[in-house]
N, C-alpha and C positions, 0 to 999 in steps of 0.2 A: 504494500500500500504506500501509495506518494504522500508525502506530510505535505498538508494545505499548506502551514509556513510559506514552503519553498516555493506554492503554486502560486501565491497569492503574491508575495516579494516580484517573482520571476513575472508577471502583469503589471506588478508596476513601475521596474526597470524598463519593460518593454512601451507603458505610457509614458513615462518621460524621453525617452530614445526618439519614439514620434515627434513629440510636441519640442523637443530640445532645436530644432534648426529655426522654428519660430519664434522662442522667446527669447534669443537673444539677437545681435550682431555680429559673433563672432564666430569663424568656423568651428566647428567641434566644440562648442564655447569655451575651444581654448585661444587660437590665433585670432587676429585681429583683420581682419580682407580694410585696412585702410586705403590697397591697393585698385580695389575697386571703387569704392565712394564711400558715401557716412553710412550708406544703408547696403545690406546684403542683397546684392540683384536676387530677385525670382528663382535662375534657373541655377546656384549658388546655393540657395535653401534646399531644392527639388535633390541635387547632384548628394548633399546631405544626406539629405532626407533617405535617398536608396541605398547611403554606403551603411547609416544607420539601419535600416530593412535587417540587410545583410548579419549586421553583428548582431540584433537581437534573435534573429535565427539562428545563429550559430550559438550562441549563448544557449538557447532552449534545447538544442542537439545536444550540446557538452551537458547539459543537464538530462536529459534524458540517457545520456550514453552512461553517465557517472550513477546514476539510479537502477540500472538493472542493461539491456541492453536495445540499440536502436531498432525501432519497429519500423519495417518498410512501408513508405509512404507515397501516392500517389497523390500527381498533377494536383489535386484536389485540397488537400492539404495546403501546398502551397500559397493557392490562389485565399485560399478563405482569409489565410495566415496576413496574405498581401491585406487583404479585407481588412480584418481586424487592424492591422496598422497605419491604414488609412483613416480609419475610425477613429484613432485615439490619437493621430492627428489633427482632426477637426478642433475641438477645443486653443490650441496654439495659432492655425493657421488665422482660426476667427479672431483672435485676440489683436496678431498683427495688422490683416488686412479690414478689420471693421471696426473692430473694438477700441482699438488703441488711437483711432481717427475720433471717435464719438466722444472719447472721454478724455483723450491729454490732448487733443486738436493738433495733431501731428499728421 
């Protein structure tokens, strides 16, 4: 049996990994793209946003792999996978392109 703990942590590293390319300015929120402008172009967030995809799937594999062993997966998996991190990007993305206009008039 999977300890919820770990199920529950490992959702919400993976909501912050989504919503992390929109709440800040900075790539990886670690480097600075001063090289681009003040603000992080569009497709700069997007380029993120799927290297982040990337790592929180692989994070969920090492967990799964470290918990007993990896169960084969189909197309399907994936896509949903996609899904859900699209989703838990929403909250971030609204933040910067609507939210943060409404309320600091930026």
């Amino acid at each position: 049996m999977v300890n919820p703990v770990v199920i529950n942590v490992y959702l919400l590293v993976v909501f912050l990994l989504a919503t992390l390319p929109f709440l800040n300015q900075r790539l990886f929120g670690v480097f600075p793209v001063a090289a681009f402008s003040k603000w992080k172009p569009f497709y700069v967030r997007m380029a993120e946003w799927l290297v982040l995809f990337f790592v929180a799937l692989g994070i969920g594999l090492f967990l799964e792999d470290n918990m007993g062993s990896l169960y084969p997966k189909d197309w399907e998996f994936y896509v949903i996978f996609f899904f859900v991190f699209v989703v838990f990007a929403v909250p971030g993305y609204i933040w910067q392109y609507q939210l943060k206009k409404l309320f600091l008039g930026k």
